[in-house]
C-alpha positions as CSV (number, residue, x, y, z in Angstrom):
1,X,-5.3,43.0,22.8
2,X,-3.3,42.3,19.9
3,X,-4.2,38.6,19.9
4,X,-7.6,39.4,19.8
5,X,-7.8,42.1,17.6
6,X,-6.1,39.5,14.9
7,X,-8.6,36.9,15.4
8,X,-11.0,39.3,14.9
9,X,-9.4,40.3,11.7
10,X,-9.0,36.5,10.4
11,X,-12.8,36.0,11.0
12,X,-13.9,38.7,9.3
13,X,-12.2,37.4,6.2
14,X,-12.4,33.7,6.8
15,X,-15.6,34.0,4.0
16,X,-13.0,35.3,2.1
17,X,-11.4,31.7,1.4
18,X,-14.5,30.5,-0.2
19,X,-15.3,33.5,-1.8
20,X,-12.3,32.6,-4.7
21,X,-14.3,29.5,-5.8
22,X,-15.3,30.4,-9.4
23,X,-13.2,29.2,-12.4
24,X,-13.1,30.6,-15.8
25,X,-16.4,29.8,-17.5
26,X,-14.7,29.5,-21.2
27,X,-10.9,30.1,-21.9
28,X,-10.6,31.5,-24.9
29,X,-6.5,31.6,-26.4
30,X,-5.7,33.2,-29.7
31,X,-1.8,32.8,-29.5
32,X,-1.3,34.6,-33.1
33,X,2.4,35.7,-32.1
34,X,3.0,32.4,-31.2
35,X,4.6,32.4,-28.2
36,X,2.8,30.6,-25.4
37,X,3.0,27.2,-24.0
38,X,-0.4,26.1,-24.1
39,X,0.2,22.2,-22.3
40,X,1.4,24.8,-19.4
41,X,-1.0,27.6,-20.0
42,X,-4.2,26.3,-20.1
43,X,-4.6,24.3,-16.9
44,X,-3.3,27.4,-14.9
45,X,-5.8,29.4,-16.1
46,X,-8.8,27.1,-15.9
47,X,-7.5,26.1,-12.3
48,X,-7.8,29.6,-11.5
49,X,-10.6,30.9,-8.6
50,X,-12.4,34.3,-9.6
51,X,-14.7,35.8,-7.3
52,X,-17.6,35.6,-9.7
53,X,-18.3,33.4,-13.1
54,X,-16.1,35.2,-15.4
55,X,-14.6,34.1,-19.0
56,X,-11.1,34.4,-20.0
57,X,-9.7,35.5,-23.5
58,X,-6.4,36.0,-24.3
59,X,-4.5,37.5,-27.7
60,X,-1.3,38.1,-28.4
61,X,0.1,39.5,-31.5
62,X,3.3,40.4,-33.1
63,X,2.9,44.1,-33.4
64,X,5.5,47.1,-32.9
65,X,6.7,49.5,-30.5
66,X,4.5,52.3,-32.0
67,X,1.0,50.2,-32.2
68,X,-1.9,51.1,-29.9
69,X,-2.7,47.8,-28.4
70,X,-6.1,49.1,-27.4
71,X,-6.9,49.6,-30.9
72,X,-5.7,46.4,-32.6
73,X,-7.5,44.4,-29.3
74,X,-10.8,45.7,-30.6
75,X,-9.8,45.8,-34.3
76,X,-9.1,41.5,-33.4
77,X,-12.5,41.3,-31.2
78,X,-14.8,43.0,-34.1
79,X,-13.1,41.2,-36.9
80,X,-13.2,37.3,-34.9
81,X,-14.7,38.0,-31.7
82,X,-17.7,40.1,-31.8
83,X,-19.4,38.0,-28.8
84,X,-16.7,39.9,-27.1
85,X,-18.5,42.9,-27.4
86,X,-22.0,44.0,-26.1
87,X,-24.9,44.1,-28.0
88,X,-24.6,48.2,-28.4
89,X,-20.9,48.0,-29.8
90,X,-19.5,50.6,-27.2
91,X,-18.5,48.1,-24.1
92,X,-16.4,45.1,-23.5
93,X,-19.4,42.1,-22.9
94,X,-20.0,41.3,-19.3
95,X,-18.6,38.4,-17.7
96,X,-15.4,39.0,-19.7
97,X,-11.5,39.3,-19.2
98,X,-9.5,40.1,-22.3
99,X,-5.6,39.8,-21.6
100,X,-3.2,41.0,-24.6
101,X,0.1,40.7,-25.2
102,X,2.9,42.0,-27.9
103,X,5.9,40.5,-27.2
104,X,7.5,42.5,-30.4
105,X,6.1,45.7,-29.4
106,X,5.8,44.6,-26.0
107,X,3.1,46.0,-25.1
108,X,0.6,44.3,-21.9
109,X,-3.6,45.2,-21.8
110,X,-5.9,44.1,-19.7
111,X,-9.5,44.5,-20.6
112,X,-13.2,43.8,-18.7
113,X,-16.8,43.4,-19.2
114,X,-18.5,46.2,-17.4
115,X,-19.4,43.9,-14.7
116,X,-15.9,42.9,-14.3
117,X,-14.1,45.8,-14.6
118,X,-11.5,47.0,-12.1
119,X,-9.8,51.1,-11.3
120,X,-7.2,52.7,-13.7
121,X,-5.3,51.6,-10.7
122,X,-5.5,48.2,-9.8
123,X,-5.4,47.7,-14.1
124,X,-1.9,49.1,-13.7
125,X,-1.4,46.8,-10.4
126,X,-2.4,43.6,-13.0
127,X,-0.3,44.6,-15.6
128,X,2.9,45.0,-13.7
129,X,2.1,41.6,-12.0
130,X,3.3,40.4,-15.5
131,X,6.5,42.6,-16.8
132,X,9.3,41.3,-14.7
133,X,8.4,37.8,-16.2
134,X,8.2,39.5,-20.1
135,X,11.2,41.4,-19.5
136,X,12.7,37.7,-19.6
137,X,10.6,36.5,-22.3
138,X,8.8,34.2,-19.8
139,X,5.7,34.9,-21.7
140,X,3.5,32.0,-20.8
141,X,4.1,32.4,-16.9
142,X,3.8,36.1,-17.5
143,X,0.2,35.7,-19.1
144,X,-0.8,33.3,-16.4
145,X,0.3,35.9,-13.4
146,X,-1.7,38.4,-15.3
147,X,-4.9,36.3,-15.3
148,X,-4.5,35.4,-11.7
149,X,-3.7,39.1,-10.4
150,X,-7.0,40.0,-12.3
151,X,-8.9,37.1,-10.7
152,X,-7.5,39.0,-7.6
153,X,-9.0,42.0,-7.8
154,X,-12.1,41.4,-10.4
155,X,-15.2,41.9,-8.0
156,X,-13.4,41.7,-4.7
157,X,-15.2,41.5,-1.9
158,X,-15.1,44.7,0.6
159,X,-13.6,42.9,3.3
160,X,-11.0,41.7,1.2
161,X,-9.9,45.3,0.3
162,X,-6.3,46.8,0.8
163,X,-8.3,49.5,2.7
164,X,-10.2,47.6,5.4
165,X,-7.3,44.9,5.7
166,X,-4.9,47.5,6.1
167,X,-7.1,49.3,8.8
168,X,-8.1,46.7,10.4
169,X,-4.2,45.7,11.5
170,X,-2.7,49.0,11.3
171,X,-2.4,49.4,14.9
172,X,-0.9,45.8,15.3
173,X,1.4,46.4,12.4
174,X,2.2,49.9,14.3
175,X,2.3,47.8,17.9
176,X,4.9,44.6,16.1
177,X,6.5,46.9,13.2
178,X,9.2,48.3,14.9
179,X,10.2,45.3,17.1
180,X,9.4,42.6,14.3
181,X,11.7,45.0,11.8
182,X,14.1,44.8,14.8
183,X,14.4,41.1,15.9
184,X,14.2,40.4,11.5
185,X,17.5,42.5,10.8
186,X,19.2,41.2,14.1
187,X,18.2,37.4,12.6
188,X,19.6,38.0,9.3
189,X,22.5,40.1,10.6
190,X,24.0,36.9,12.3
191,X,23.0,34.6,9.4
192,X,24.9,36.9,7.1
193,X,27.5,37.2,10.1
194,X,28.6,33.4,10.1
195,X,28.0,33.2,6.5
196,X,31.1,35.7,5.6
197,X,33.0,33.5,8.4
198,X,32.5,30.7,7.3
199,X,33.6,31.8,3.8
200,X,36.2,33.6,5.1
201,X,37.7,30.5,6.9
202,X,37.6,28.5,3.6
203,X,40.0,30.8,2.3
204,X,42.1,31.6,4.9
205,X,42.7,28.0,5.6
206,X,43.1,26.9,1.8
207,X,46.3,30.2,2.1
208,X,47.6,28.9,5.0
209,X,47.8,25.4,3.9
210,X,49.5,26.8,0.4
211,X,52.1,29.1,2.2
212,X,55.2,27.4,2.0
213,X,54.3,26.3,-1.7
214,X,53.1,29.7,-2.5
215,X,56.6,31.4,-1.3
216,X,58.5,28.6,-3.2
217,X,56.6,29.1,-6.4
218,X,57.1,32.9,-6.1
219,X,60.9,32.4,-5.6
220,X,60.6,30.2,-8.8
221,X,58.9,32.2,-11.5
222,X,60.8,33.6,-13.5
223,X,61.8,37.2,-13.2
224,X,63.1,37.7,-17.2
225,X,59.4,36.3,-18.1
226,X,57.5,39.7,-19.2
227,X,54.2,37.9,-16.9
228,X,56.6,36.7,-14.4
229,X,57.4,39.9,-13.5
230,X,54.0,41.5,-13.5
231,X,52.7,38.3,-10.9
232,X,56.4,38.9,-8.6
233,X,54.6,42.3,-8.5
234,X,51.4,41.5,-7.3
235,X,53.0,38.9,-4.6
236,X,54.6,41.8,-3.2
237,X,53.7,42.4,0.3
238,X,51.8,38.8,0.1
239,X,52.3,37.9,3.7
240,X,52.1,41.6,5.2
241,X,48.3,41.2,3.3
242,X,48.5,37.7,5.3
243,X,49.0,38.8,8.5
244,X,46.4,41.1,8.1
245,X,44.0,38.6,7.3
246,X,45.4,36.3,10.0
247,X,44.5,39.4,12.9
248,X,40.9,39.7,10.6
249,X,40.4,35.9,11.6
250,X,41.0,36.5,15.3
251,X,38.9,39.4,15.3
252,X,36.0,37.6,14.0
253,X,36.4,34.7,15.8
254,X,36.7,36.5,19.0
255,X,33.2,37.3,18.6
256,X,29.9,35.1,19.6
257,X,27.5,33.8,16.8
258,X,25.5,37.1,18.8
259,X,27.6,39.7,18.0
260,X,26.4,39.4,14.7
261,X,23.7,41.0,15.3
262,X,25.5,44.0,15.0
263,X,25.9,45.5,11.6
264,X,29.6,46.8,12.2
265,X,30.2,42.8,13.1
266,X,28.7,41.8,9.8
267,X,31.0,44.3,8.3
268,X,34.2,43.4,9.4
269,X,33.3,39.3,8.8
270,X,32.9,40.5,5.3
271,X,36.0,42.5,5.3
272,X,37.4,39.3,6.3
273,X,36.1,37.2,3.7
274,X,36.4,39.3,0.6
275,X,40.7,39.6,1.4
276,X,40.9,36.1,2.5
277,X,39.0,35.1,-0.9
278,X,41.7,37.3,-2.6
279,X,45.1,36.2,-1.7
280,X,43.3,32.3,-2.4
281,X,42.7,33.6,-5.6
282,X,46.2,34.7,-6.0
283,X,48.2,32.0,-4.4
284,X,46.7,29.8,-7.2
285,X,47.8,32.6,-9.8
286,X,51.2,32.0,-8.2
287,X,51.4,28.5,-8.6
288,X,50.1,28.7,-12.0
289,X,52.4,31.3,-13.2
290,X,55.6,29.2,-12.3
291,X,54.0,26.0,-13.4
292,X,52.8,27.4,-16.5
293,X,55.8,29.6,-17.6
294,X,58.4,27.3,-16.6
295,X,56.4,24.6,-18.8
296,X,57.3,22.5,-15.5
297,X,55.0,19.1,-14.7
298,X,51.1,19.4,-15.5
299,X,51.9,23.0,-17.3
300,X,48.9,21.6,-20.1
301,X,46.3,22.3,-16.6
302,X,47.7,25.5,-16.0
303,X,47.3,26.6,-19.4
304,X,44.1,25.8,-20.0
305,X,43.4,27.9,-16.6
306,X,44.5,30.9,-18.6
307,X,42.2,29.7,-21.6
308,X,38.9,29.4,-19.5
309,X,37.6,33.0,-19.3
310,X,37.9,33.4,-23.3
311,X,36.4,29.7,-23.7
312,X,33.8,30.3,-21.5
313,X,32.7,33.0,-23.6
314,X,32.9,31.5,-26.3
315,X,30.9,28.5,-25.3
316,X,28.5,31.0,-24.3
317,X,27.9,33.2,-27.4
318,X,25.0,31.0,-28.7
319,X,23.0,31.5,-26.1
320,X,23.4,34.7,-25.4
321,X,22.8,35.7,-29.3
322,X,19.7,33.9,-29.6
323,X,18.1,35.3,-26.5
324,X,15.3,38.4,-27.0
325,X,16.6,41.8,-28.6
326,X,20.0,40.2,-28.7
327,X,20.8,41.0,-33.1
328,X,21.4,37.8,-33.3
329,X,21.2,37.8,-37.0
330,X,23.2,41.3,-37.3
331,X,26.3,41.3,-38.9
332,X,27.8,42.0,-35.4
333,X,26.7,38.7,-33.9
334,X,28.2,37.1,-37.2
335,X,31.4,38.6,-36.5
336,X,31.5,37.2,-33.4
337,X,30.8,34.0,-34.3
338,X,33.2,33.9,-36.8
339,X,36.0,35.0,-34.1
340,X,34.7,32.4,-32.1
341,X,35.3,29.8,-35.2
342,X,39.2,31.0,-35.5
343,X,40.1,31.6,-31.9
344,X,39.4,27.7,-30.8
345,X,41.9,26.8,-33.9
346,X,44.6,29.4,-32.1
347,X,43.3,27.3,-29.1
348,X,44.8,24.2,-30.2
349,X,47.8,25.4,-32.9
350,X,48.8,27.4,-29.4
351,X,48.8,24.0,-27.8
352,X,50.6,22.0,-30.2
353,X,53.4,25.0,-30.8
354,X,54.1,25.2,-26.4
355,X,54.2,21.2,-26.9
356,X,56.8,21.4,-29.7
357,X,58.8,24.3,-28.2
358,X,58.0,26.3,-31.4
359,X,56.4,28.8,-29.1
360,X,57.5,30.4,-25.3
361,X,54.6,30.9,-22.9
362,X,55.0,34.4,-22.9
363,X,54.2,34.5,-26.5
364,X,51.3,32.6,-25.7
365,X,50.1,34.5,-23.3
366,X,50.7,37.9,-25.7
367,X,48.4,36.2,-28.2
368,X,45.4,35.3,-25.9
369,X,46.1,38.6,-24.5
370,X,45.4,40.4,-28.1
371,X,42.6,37.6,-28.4
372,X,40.8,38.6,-25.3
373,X,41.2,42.4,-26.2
374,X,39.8,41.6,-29.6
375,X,37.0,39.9,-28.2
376,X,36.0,43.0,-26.3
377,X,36.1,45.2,-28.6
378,X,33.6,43.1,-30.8
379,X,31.2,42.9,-27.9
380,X,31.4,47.1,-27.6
381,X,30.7,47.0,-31.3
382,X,28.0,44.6,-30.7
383,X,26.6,46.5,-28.1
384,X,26.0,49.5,-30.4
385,X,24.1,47.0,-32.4
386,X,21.6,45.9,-29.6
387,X,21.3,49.6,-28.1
388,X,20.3,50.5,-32.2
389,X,17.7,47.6,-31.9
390,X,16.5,48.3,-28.5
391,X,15.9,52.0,-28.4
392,X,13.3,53.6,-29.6
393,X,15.0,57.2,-29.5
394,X,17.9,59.0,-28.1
395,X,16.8,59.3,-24.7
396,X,16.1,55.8,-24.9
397,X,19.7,54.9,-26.2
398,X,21.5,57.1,-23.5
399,X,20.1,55.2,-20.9
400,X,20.8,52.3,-22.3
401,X,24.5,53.5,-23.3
402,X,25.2,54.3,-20.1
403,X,24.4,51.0,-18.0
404,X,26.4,49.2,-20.8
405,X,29.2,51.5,-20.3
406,X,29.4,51.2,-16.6
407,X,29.7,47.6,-16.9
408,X,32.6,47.9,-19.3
409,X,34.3,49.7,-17.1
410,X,33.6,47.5,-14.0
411,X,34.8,44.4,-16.3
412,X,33.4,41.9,-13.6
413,X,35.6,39.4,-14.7
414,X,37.1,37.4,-11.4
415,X,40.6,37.5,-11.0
416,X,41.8,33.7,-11.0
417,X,43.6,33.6,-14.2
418,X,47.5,35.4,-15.0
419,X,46.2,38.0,-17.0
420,X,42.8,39.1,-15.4
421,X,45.2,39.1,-12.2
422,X,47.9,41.4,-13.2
423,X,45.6,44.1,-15.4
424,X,42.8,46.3,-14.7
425,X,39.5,44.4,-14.9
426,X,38.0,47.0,-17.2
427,X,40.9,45.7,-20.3
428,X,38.5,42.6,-20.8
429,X,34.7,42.3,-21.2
430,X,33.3,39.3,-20.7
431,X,29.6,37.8,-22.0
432,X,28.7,37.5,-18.6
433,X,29.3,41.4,-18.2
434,X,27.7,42.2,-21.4
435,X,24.4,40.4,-20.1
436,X,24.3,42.5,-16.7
437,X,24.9,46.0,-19.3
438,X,22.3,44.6,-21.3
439,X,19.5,44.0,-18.4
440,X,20.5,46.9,-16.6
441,X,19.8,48.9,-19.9
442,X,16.9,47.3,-20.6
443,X,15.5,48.0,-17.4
444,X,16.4,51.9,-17.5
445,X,14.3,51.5,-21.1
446,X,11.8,49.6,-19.3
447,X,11.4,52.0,-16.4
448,X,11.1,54.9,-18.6
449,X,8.2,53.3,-20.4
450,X,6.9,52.0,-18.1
451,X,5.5,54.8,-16.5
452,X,3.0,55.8,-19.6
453,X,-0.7,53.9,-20.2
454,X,-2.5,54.1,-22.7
455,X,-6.6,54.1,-22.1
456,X,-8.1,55.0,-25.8
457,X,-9.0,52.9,-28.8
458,X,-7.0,55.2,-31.1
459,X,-8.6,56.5,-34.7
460,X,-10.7,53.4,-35.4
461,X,-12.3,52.8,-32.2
462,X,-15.0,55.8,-32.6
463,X,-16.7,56.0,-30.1
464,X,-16.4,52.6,-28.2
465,X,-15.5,53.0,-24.8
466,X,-14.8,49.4,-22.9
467,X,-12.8,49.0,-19.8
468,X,-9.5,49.0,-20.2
469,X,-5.6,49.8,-21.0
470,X,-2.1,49.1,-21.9
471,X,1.2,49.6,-20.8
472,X,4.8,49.3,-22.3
473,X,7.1,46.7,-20.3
């Protein structure tokens, strides 16, 4: 019964596949903001299939958070466009689809002809088609997903409506929903199952084949070394924590590739894998702690293991500060790079001094410690900055304040190096972590916005009433 109602289904909207066989009449592209790729841009959009003969504009503009992009759409189309408009001045012309953007205010409108034009609803539905790709400043495959959501929905055919599809197979979707939902979990249950296994046996083998060294190099660091003794600390209880993981490794591996379809199986391969990943991550701070701080053989390697996190962000600040609503041109971003500037020459006087003997490694270690802590605290300050820039009130800045915070305190950093091993990962804040505050507050901003449209032609528009709306992303 099933099979046939679905064949019933696909005939009815076989048609359907030659319905979409109308590309844009004109494209029209007035890129005034100046931020689309039009070698990219234009051959998506004249490639794309409407329903019915329709022409494409599309305008974007550097405006601000507090412009009505309604009002400066039709304030462009009188003053440029006027074949944009009908003959009577009150209506979008027909055949027409207007897409705007303002990346600055950043602001999304879609716009019809009145024999294009779609529901309040399904203009909402096109413009949130685009705002995941804005929100990362994708704005030419943004503009071209907003064009082809309208293309969509612009004169769709009844048979092609969510109402009749979704009638149509309700009672199959009702009939397979439950055991399809069922069989899907079950698949990815053991796919995520042998996954952690396998990632957990990585690990546990890479301990077990470093366990003599690892108890050697313990015995060998030096206790008088002010990091020595925090690391002796950490390897206490080391193989108690093994032999735990070693009864973890049993457990899982007592179990068939079909066990996983259990949840509570997935759970304890996990289990497995997250504290067999940890004591690997150790066993290497170990060995680096007694290489390092007894300057013994290839001490250089270990060192510049304890220098990677801070390089790393370093290397990264460029790109980070040049990205959207980043400041990059604030005198926070410029204090940044100027630590940047003097921390690689403590990089290499640090080298030269450990070389020379004119230094210990502890030192060494105090002074990237101080450098690290340093660097945090100019990305907090620099996060003030970009919250200042990116809000738009205090409601706005709260949200925004808070995600930031959060993922200060989580610190994210991973623990392979002496110092993110042996304190709490909430001392250092890394650019990495200061990209996930940022996009989680941006998207608390976003989401707060996002729920308001605007459908009027503000002050100048008098009495011109088109098709059409806006909507903050």
């Amino acid at each position: 019964m099933l099979g046939i109602l679905v064949l019933a289904v696909a005939a009815l909207l076989a048609p359907a596949a030659t319905a979409l066989a109308d590309t844009p009449t004109d494209v029209v592209v007035e890129d005034k903001a100046g931020v689309l790729d039009l070698s990219t841009l234009r051959p998506a959009i004249e490639g794309t299939e409407f329903y019915e003969p329709t022409k494409v504009a599309i305008y974007t503009y550097r405006g601000s958070a507090s412009d009505n992009l309604n009002e400066e759409v039709l304030r462009f189309a009188r003053s440029e466009h006027p074949e944009w408009i009908s003959q009577d001045g009150q209506k979008w012309a027909d055949g027409l689809y207007i897409f705007a953007l303002d990346p600055e205010g950043r602001h999304v409108g879609t716009y019809f002809g009145e024999d294009r034009k779609v529901s309040p609803g399904q203009q909402a539905d096109i413009q949130d088609a685009t705002k995941d790709l804005f929100r990362q400043a994708q704005w030419t495959d943004g503009t071209i997903a907003g064009v082809r959501r309208a293309a969509e929905l612009i004169n769709r055919p009844w048979y092609r409506s969510g109402w009749f599809v979704g009638g149509s197979i309700a009672a199959g979707v009702v009939a397979l929903g439950g055991a399809g939902t069922w069989i899907a979990v079950r698949r990815r249950n053991r796919a995520r199952g042998r996954s952690e296994r396998e990632r957990g046996d990585r690990s546990y083998a890479n301990v077990t084949m470093d366990l003599e060294a690892t108890e050697v190099n313990a015995r060998t660091i030096p206790p008088s070394s002010e990091f020595g003794s925090l690391v002796l600390e950490k390897y206490r209880g080391f193989i108690t924590r093994y032999n735990d993981v070693s009864k973890l490794n049993q457990q899982v591996h007592s179990l068939a590739d079909k066990d996983f379809s259990s949840g509570k199986n997935v759970t304890l391969a996990a289990k497995y894998a997250d504290a067999a990943a940890e004591l690997d991550t150790l066993d290497d701070v170990i060995a680096d702690s007694n290489t390092f701080l007894n300057l013994a053989s290839g001490w250089p390697r270990a060192w510049d293991r304890q220098l990677y996190p801070l390089r790393e962000d370093l290397d990264g600040l460029d790109e980070m500060l040049k990205e959207p609503k980043r400041a990059g041109e604030s005198a926070t971003a410029a204090a940044l790079r100027s630590f940047r500037d003097a921390t690689r020459d403590d990089f290499q006087r640090w080298a030269a001094e450990l070389e020379s003997g004119t230094t210990t490694p502890d030192t060494a270690l105090r002074g990237l410690r101080t450098l690290r802590e340093e660097f945090t605290d100019l990305l907090r300050q620099h996060s003030r900055t970009v919250i200042d820039e990116s809000a738009r009130n205090k409601k706005e800045a709260d949200l925004m304040r808070h995600d930031m915070d959060e993922e200060f305190s989580r610190g994210g950093r991973s623990r392979s190096s002496i110092l993110d091993s042996v304190y709490p990962a909430s001392l250092f804040y890394s650019v990495g972590s200061f990209h996930t505050g940022f996009t989680a507050g941006q998207s608390s901003i976003e989401s707060a916005r996002g729920g308001s449209s605007s459908t009027g032609y503000g002050s100048s528009g008098g009495s011109f009433s088109g098709s059409g709306s806006s909507s903050g992303f």
